[in-house]
N, C-alpha and C positions, 0 to 999 in steps of 0.2 A: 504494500500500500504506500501512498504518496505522502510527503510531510505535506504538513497543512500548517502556512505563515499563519502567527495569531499576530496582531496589533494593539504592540505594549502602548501606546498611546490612547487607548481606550480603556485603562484600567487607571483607578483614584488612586493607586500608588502600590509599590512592590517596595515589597521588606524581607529581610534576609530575615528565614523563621531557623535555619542549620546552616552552622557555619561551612564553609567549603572540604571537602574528604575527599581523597583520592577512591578513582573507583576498583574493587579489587576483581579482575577475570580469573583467578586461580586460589582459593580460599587455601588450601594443601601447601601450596609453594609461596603464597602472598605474592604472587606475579600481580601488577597493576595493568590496568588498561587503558592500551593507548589509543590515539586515534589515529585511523586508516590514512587520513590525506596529512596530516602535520605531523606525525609522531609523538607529540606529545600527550602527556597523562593526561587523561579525563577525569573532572573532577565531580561531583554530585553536590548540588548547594538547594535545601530547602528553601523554597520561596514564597511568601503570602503573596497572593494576588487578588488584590483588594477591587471591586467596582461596585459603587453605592453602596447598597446596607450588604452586601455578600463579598465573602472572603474565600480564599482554597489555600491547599499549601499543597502546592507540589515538589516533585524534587526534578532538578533540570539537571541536565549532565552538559558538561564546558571545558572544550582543551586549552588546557594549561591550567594554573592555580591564579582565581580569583583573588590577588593580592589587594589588601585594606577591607573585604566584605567581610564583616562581623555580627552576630545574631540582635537582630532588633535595630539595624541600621536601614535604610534607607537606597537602594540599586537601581542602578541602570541596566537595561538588560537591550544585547543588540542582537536580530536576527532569533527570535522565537519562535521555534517550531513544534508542532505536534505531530505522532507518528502514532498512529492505529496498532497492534501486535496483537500477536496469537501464537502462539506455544502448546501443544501436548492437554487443548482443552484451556488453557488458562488463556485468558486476554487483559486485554488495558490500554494504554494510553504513555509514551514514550515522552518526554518533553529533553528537546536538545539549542543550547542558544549558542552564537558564535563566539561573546562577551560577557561577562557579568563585572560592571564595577561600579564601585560605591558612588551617591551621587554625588556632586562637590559642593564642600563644605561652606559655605559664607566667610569672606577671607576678615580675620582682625581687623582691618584698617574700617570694612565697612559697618561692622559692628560698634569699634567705638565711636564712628561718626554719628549711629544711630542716637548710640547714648548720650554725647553730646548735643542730639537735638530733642531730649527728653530732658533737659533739663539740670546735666551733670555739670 
């Protein structure tokens, strides 16, 4: 079955619910899993996906390691895809993105300006 692009721009905001884990393909040997086109480690990172009064947490797998995503923080997510599967009777739902990374922070300088015009 075909990935199917979802459109992170239509959700009221995404939050890291599990911090980033390497994904493991061989439990026996702790071989990790990489990914086909870059080589790099695939990581799995829960994610709330928040729109209006409804939430989900899924968990999304992402080559390389999500540096700075930490749980209850606030992500960017680039290229979201959903992938349909079926296994030996069991089925579900695949989520794979190209990027996950924290959103950026509001720098010092604008914040003390803020408070500066509150009255400091």
């Amino acid at each position: 079955m075909a990935a199917l692009p979802i459109d992170t721009a239509k959700f009221t905001g995404i939050i890291c619910a599990v911090a980033p884990t390497p994904r493991v393909a061989n439990r026996e040997t702790g071989q990790l899993r990489v990914d086909r086109e870059t080589g790099q480690t695939l990581y799995q990172v829960g994610l709330c996906l928040m729109a209006g009064t409804t939430a989900e947490v899924v968990n999304v797998s992402v080559p390389g390691e999500p540096t700075g995503v930490q749980n209850g923080a606030p992500v960017q997510v680039r290229d979201l895809y959903a992938t349909p599967w079926e296994n030996e009777g069991r089925h579900g739902i695949a989520f794979r993105a190209a990027e996950i990374k924290p959103l950026t922070a509001p720098s010092s300088s604008s914040s003390a300006s803020a408070r500066k015009g509150a009255g400091e």
